[in-house]
NUTORKE-353923 format. One line per field, with one value per residue (C-alpha): residue in one letter; x negated, y negated, z; residue number from 0. Coordinates in steps of 0.5 Angstrom, whole numbers, padded with zeros to 4 digits, always signed. Example, Ala and Ser with C-alpha at 12.3 -4.5 7.8 and 13.67 -1.06 7.14 Angstrom:
2
resn: c(a	s)
xx: c(-0025	-0027)
yy: c(+0009	+0002)
zz: c(+0016	+0014)
resi: c(0	1)
***
This chain:
497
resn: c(x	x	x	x	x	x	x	x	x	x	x	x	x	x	x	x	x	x	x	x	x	x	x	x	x	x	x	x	x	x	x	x	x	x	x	x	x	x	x	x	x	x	x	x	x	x	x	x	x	x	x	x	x	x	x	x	x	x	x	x	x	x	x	x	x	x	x	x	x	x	x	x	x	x	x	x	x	x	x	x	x	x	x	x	x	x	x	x	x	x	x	x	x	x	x	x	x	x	x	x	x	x	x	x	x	x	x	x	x	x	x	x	x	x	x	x	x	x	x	x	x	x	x	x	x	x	x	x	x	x	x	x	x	x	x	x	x	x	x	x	x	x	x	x	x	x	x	x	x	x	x	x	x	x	x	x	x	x	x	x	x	x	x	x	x	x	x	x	x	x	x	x	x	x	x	x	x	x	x	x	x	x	x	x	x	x	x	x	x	x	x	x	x	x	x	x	x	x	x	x	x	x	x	x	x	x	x	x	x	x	x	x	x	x	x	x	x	x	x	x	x	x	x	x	x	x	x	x	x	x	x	x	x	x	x	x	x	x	x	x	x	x	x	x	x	x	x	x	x	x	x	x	x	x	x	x	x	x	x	x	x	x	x	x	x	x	x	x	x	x	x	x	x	x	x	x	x	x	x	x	x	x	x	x	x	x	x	x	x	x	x	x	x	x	x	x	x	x	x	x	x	x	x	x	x	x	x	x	x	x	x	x	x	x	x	x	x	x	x	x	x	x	x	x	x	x	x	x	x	x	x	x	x	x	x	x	x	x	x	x	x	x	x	x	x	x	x	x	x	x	x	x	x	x	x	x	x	x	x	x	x	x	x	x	x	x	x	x	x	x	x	x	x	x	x	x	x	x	x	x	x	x	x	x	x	x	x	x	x	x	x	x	x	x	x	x	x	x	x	x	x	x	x	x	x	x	x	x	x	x	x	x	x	x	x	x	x	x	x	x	x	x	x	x	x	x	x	x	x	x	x	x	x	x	x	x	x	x	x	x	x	x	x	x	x	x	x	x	x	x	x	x	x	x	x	x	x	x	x	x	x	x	x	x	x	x	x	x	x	x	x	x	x	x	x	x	x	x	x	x	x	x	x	x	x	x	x	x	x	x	x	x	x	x	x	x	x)
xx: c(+0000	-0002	-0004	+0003	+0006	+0007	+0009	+0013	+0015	+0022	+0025	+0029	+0033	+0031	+0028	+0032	+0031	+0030	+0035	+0031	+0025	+0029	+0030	+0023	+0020	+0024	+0021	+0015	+0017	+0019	+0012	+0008	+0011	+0010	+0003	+0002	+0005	+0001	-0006	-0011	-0013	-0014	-0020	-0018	-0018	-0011	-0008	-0006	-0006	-0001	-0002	-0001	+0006	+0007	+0006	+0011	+0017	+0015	+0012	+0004	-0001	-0004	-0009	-0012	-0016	-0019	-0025	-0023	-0021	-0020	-0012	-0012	-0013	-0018	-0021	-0029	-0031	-0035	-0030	-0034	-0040	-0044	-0050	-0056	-0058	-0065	-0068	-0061	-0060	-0053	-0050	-0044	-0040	-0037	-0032	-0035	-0032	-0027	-0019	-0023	-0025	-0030	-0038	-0039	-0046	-0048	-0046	-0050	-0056	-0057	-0055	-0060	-0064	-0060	-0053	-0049	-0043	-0037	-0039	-0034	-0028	-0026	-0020	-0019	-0013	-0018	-0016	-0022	-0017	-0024	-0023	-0029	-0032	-0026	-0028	-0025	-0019	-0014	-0014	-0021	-0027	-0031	-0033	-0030	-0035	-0036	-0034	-0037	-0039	-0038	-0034	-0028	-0030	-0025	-0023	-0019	-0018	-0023	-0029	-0032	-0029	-0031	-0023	-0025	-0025	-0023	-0023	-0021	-0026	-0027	-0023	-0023	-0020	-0019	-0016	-0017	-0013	-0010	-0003	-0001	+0006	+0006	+0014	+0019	+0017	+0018	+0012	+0011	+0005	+0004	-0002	-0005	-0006	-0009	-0002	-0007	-0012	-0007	-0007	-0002	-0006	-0004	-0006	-0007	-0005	-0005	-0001	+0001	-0002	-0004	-0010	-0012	-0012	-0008	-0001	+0003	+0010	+0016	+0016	+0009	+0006	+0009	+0004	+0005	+0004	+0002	+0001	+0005	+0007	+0012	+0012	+0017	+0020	+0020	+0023	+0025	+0020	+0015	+0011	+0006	+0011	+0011	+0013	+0013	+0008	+0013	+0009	+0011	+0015	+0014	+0020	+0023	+0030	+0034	+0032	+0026	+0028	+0031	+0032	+0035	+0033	+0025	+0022	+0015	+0010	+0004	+0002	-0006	-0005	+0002	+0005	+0007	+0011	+0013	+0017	+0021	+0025	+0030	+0034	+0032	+0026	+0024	+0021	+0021	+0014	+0013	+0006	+0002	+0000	+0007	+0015	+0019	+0019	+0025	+0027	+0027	+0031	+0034	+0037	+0036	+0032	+0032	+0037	+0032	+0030	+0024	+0025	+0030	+0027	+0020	+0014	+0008	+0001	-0002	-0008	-0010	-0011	-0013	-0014	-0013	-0007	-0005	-0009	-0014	-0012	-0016	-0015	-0011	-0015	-0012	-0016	-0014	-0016	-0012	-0007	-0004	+0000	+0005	+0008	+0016	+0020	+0018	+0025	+0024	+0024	+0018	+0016	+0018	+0014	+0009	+0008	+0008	+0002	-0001	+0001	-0002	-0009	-0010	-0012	-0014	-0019	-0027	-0029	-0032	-0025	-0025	-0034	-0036	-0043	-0048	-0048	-0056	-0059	-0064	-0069	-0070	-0069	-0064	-0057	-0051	-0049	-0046	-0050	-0050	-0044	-0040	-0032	-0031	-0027	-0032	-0038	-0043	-0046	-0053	-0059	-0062	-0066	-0062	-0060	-0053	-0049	-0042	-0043	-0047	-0042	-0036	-0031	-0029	-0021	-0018	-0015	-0022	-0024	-0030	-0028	-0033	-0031	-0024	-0018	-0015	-0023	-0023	-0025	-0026	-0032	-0029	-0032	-0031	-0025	-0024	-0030	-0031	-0038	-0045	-0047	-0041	-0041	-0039	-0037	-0032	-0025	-0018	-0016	-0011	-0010	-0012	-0017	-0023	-0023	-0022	-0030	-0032	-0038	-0041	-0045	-0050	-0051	-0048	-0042	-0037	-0031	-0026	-0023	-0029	-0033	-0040	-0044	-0046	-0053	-0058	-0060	-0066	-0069	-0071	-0073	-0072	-0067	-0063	-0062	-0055	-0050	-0048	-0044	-0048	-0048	-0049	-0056	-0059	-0064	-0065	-0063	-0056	-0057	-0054	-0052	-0046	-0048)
yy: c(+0000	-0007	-0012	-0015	-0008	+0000	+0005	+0013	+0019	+0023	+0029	+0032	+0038	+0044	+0050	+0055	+0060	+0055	+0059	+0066	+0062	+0059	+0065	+0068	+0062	+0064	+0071	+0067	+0063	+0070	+0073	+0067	+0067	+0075	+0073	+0068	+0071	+0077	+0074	+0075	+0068	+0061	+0062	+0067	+0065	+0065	+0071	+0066	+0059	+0053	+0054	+0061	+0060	+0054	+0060	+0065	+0059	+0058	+0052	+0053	+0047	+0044	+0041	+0042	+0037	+0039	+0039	+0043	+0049	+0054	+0053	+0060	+0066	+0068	+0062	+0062	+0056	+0049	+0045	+0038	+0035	+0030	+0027	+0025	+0018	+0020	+0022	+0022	+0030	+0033	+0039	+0043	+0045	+0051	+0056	+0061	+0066	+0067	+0064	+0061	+0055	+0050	+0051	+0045	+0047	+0047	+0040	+0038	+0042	+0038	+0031	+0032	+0026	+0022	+0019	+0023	+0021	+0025	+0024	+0030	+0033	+0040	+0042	+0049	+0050	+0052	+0046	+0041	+0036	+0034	+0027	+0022	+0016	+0011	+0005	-0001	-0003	-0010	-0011	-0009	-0008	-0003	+0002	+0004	+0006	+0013	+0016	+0017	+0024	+0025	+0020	+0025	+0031	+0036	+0043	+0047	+0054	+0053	+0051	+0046	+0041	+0034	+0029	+0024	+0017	+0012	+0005	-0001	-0002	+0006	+0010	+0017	+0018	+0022	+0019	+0025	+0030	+0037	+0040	+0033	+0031	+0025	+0022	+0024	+0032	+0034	+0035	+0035	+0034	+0035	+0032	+0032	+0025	+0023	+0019	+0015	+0011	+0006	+0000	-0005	-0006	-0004	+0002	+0009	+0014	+0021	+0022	+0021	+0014	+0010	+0012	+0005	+0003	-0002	-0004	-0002	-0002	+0000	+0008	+0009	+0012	+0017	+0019	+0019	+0012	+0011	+0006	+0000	-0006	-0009	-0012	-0007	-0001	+0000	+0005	+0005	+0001	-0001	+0004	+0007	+0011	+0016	+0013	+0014	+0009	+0009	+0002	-0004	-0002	+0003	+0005	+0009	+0010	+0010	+0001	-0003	-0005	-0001	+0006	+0008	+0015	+0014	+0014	+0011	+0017	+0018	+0026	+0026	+0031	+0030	+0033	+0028	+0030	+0026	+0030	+0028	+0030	+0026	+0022	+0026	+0025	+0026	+0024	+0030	+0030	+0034	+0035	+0039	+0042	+0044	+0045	+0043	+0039	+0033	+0030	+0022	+0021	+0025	+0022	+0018	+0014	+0007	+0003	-0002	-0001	+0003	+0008	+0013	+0016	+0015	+0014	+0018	+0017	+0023	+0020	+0022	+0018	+0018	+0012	+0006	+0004	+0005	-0001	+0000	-0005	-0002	-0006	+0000	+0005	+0012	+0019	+0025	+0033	+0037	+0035	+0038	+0037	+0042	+0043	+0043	+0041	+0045	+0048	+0045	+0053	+0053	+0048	+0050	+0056	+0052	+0048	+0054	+0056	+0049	+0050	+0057	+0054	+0051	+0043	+0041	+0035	+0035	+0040	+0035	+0032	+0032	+0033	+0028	+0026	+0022	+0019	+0018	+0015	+0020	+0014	+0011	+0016	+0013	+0012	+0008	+0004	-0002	-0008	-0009	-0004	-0008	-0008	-0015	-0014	-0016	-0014	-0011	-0005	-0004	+0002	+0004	+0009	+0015	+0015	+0018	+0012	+0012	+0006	+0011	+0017	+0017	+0022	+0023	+0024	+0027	+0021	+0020	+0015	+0014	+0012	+0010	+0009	+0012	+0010	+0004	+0001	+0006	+0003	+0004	+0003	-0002	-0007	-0013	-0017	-0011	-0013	-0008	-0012	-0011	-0014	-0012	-0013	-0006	-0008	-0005	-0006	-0004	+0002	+0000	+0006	+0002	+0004	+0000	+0004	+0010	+0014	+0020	+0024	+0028	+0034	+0030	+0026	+0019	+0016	+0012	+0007	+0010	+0002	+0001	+0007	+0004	+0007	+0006	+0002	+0000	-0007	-0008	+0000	-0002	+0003	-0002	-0003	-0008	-0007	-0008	-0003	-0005	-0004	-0002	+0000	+0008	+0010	+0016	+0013	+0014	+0008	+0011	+0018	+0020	+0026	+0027	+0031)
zz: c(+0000	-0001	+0005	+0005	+0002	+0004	+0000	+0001	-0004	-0004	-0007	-0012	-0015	-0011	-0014	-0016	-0011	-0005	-0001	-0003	+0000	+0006	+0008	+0007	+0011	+0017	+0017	+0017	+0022	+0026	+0025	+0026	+0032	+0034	+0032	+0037	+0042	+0041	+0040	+0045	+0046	+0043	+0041	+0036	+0028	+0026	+0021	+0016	+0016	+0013	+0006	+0006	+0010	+0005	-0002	+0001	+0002	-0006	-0005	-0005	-0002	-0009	-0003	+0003	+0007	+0015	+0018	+0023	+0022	+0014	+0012	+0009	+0013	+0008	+0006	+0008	+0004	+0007	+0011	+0010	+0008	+0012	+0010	+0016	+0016	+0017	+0010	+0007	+0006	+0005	+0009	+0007	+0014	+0014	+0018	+0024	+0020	+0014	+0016	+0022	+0026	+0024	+0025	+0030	+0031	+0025	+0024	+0031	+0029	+0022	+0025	+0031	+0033	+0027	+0026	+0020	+0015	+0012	+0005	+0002	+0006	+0001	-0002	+0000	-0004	-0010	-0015	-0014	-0010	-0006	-0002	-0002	-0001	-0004	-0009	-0009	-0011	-0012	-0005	-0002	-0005	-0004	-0004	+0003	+0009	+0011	+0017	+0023	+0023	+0031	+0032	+0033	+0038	+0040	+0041	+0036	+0039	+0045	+0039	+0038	+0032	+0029	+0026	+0021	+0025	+0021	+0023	+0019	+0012	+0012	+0007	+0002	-0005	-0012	-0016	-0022	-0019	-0022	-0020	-0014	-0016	-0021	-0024	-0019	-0018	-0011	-0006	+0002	+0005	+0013	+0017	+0024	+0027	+0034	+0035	+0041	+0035	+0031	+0030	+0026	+0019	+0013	+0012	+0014	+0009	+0007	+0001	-0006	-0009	-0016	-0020	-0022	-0014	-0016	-0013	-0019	-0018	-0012	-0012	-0015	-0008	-0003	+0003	+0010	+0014	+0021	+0025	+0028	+0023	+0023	+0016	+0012	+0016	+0023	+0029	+0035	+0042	+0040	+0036	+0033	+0027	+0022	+0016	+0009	+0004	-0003	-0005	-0003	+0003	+0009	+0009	+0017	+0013	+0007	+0006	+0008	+0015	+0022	+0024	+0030	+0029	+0028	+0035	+0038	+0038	+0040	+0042	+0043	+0037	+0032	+0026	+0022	+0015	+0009	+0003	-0003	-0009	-0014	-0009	-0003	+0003	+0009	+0015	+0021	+0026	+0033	+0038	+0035	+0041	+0042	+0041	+0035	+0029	+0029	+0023	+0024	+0017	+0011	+0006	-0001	-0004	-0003	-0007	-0010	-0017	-0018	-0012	-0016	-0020	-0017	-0022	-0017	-0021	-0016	-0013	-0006	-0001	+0007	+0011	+0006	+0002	-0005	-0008	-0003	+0003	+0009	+0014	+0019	+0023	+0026	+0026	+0022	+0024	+0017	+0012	+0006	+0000	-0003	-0010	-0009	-0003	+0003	+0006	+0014	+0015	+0011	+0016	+0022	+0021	+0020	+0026	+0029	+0026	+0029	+0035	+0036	+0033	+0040	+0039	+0045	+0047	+0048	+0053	+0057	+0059	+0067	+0067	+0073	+0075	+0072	+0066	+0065	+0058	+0056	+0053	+0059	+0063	+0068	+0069	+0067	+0074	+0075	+0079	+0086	+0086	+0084	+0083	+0081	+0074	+0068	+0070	+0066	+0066	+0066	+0067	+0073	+0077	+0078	+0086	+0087	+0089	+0088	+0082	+0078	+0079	+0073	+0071	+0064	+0063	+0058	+0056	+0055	+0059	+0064	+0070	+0077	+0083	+0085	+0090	+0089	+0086	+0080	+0075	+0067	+0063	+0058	+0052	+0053	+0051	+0046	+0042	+0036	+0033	+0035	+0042	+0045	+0052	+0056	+0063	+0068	+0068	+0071	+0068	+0062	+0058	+0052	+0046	+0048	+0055	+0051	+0050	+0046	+0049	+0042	+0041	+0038	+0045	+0043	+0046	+0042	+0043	+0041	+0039	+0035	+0033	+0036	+0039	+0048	+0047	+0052	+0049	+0046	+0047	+0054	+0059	+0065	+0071	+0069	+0062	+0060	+0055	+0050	+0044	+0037	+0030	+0031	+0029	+0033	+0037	+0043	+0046	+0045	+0048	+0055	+0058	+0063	+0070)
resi: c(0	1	2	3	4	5	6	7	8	9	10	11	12	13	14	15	16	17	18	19	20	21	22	23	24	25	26	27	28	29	30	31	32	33	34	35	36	37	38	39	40	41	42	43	44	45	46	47	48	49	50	51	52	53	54	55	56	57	58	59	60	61	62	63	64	65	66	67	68	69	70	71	72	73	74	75	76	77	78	79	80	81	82	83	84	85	86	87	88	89	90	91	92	93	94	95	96	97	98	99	100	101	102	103	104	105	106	107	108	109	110	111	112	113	114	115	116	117	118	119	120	121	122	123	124	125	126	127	128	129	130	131	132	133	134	135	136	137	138	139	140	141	142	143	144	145	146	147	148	149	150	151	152	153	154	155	156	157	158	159	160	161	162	163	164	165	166	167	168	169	170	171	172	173	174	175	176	177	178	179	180	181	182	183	184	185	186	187	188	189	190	191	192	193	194	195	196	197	198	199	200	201	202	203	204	205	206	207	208	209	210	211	212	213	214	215	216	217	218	219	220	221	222	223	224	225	226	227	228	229	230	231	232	233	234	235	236	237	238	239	240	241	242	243	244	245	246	247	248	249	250	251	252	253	254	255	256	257	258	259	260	261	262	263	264	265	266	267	268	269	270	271	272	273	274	275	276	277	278	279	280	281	282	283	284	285	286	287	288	289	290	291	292	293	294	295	296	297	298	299	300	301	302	303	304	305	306	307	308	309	310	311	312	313	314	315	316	317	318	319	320	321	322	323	324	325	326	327	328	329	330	331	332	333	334	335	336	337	338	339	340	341	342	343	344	345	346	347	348	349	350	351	352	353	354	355	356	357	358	359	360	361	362	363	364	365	366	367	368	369	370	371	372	373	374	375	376	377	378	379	380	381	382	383	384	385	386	387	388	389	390	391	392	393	394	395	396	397	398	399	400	401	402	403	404	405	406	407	408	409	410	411	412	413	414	415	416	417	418	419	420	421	422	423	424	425	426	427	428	429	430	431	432	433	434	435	436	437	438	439	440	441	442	443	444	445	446	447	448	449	450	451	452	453	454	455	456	457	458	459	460	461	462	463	464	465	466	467	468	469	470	471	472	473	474	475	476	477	478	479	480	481	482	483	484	485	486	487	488	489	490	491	492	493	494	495	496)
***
C-alpha cells in the first residue's frame, strides 16, 4: 500500500469439488489432532506441515516462507540465508531433519563474532517464490534494508529458532512469480506474527501485491495487514488489527472504515489469514499457540470500483506495502499463499498443526543473574543503586549487588530490583538512533522496554533493532550502555547469569 493508501484481496466461485475437499479438510482437522494428541512431545517435528494440509483440501500452497521451521512434512531443503558482516559470505539455513524445525545453531556458528543479514527467505513449495531484498518503489527508494538475523530468537517445538524482525525501511519481494494468483483468481494466505511488534506505519504486509512497485489502482494487492493505522480501515480498541491491504485501503470489512467485529489482537504468537475470490473474502485470525481461529469478516467486495473483480498482479511482499511504502515494522515466523479459496475447515486444521508445533518465546525467559559485558569484563549495573526513574546505566566491576542482578521475563523485559523498586531496562524516550541512551524506568509494557538475548551474544530493543552497547568500547566503570548500530564487536557481548 502507499504511504496515504493500503490494499487487501478476496475470493471468487469455489472450485467444484469445494464440498468433497470440505470434508477431506475435517478429517485432516481430526487427524491432525489425534496426531497432537498422540505426540511425544513438543520437540517432535510434525508428520505433515501446512502445505500438505493445504494440497489434501485441494487448495495446494504456491509459496511457503518461514525461518523457523519446514512447511512440508517431507520438506529437507534450506529454510534461509544469512550473509556475515564480516567477510560478506552467505550460509544457507536449513532444518534439523526432513519436516522439522529450524537448524538455529548453524546460524549461531557462521555468524559468530560478527552480525548477519537475511538475504534469502526460501519458498518450500518448489515454484521458486523466494523472497529477497525489496528494490525501490514509487513511495520509497530503496533497495530496503536486510533484517537482523538475530534479532527475533524464539523456540518452536523446544528448538532454538530466529523470526524476520522488520523495522521501518526494511523489507523482502519477488516480483517474478510462478503460480501466485493475479486478476480476480481465488487465493488465501496465512501468516504467524509477533502480535506485540507493530506500530502505525503504512505498511507490514505479507501477500499478493504489483509488480511494477507501484501503486497501480484499487484492487491490485491482497495481502495481510498489521498494525494500528487508522487512516483507511479500523476495528474495535485501539488495535493492532488484521486486516486486508486491497490497494488504496486497508480494509476490516466490507468499506473502508469501522468494523465492530475485527478485534485488537496482539497474542505473543498470531495466525493472522486473508483469502478472496470473486466477490468474496475473509479475515479470521487466532493464537498460534493455542485455541481457535475466529472469523473477523466474511462477505463481499468493496463497492468502490475497482475491487470486484479484482485485478491482482501476483508479486509477493513481506513487511512493506504495494509501491514500497515501508515505514511499518512488526516480526514474521512463517507464511504461506495458497491456489484456491481455502475452505475454513481446511484452515482450522491448519491452526492445528501451528498450535501443535509448539512456538514459545527465548529459553532464556525467566533467567536471573548478572548481566556481564564480555568485553569489558564487568556487569550492566545502575549507578549508585539508583531507583530514580531515567537513570542511565553503565558498567561496572561485578559485585553481587541488587543493582546488577536482572531478570529476563517473558515478555522480554529485563528488570532489576523487585517489589515496588522493580524497574525496567529502557531506552530512553523511545529513541531508535545510534546513541540512545539506556536507562532504567517504571515497567510499561511497552517495546522500547522490551529485549531479545541472541544466541550470538547481542541484546537488541525490540523497538529499535539495536544492539545494548558499551559506548565507545570501554572496559572502565563507569562506561555508559548505549543503544548502536549491531556490529558484532565485543562492546555488544553479554552474557546473563
Amino acid at each position: 500500500m502507499s504511504n496515504i493508501r493500503l490494499r487487501h484481496r478476496l475470493r471468487r466461485p469455489l472450485p467444484p469439488g469445494m464440498l468433497a475437499r470440505a470434508g477431506a479438510a475435517v478429517a485432516i482437522l481430526l487427524g491432525g489432532l489425534v496426531t497432537a494428541g498422540a505426540t511425544a512431545g513438543p520437540a517432535q517435528a510434525a508428520a505433515q506441515g501446512p502445505c500438505d494440509i493445504y494440497q489434501a483440501g485441494g487448495t495446494p500452497c504456491v509459496a511457503a516462507h518461514s525461518t523457523t521451521r519446514a512447511l512440508y512434512g517431507s520438506y529437507g531443503g534450506p529454510l534461509y540465508q544469512v550473509r556475515r558482516a564480516s567477510d560478506g559470505s552467505t550460509a544457507d539455513i536449513g532444518v534439523l531433519s526432513a519436516g522439522g524445525y529450524a537448524n538455529a545453531a548453524a546460524q549461531d556458528s557462521f555468524c559468530a563474532g560478527t552480525s548477519c543479514v537475511i538475504t534469502v527467505i526460501y519458498d518450500q513449495s518448489g515454484k521458486g517464490n523466494n523472497l529477497t531484498q525489496a528494490p525501490g518503489g514509487g513511495a520509497a527508494g530503496g533497495p530496503d534494508n536486510l533484517a537482523n538475523a538475530t534479532a527475533a530468537p524464539i523456540t518452536v517445538g523446544g528448538h532454538e529458532a530466529y523470526g524476520v524482525y522488520i523495522p521501518p525501511g526494511t523489507g523482502y519481494r519477488n516480483d517474478h512469480t510462478n503460480g501466485i494468483a493475479t486478476g480476480d483468481q481465488p487465493e488465501g494466505m496465512y501468516a504467524i506474527l509477533d502480535g506485540t511488534h507493530y506500530n502505525g506505519g503504512c505498511c507490514f504486509d505479507y501477500g499478493n501485491a504489483e509488480t511494477s512497485n507501484t501503486d497501480t489502482g484499487n484492487g491490485h494487492m491482497e495481502a495481510i495487514y498489521f498494525g494500528n493505522i487508522k487512516v483507511w480501515g479500523y476495528g474495535t480498541g485501539s488495535g493492532p488489527w488484521v486486516m486486508a491491504d486491497q490497494e488504496n485501503g486497508l480494509f476490516s470489512g466490507v468499506n473502508a472504515g469501522y468494523n465492530a467485529n475485527d478485534p485488537s489482537v496482539n497474542d505473543r504468537f498470531l495466525t493472522a489469514i486473508v483469502k478472496g475470490e470473486p466477490n468474496q473474502w475473509a479475515i479470521r485470525a487466532g493464537n498460534a499457540q493455542s485455541g481457535d481461529l475466529s472469523t473477523f469478516y466474511s462477505g463481499p467486495r468493496p463497492n468502490v470500483q475497482g475491487y470486484n473483480p479484482m485485478h491482482k498482479e501476483g508479486a509477493i511482499i513481506l513487511g512493506i506495502g504495494g509501491d514500497n511504502s515501508n515505514g511499518a515494522t512488526g516480526t514474521f515466523y512463517e507464511g504461506v499463499m495458497t491456489s484456491g479459496y481455502p475452505s475454513d475447515a481446511t484452515e482450522n486444521a491448519v491452526q492445528a498443526n501451528i498450535t501443535a508445533a509448539g512456538y514459545g518465546t527465548s529459553s532464556s525467559a525467566g533467567a536471573t543473574g548478572e548481566v556481564h559485558a564480555v568485553g569489558a569484563g564487568k556487569c550492566l549495573d545502575v549507578p549508585n543503586a539508583s531507583t530514580t526513574a531515567g537513570t542511565q546505566v553503565q558498567v561496572y566491576d561485578c559485585w553481587g549487588g541488587s543493582n546488577q542482578i536482572w531478570t529476563h521475563t517473558a515478555s522480554d523485559q529485563l528488570t532489576v530490583y523487585g517489589g515496588g523498586s522493580r524497574l525496567c531496562l529502557d531506552a530512553y524516550g523511545k529513541g531508535t538512533t545510534n546513541g540512545t541512551k539506556v536507562d532504567v524506568w517504571p515497567c510499561n509494557g511497552q517495546t522500547n522496554q522490551q529485549w531479545h538475548l541472541n544466541g550470538d551474544g547481542s541484546i537488541t530493543g525490540v523497538q529499535s533493532g539495536l544492539c545494548l552497547d558499551v559506548s565507545g568500547a570501554s572496559t572502565a566503570n563507569g562506561a555508559l550502555a548505549q543503544l548502536w548500530t549491531c556490529s558484532g564487536q565485543s562492546n555488544q557481548k553479554w552474557t546473563l547469569g
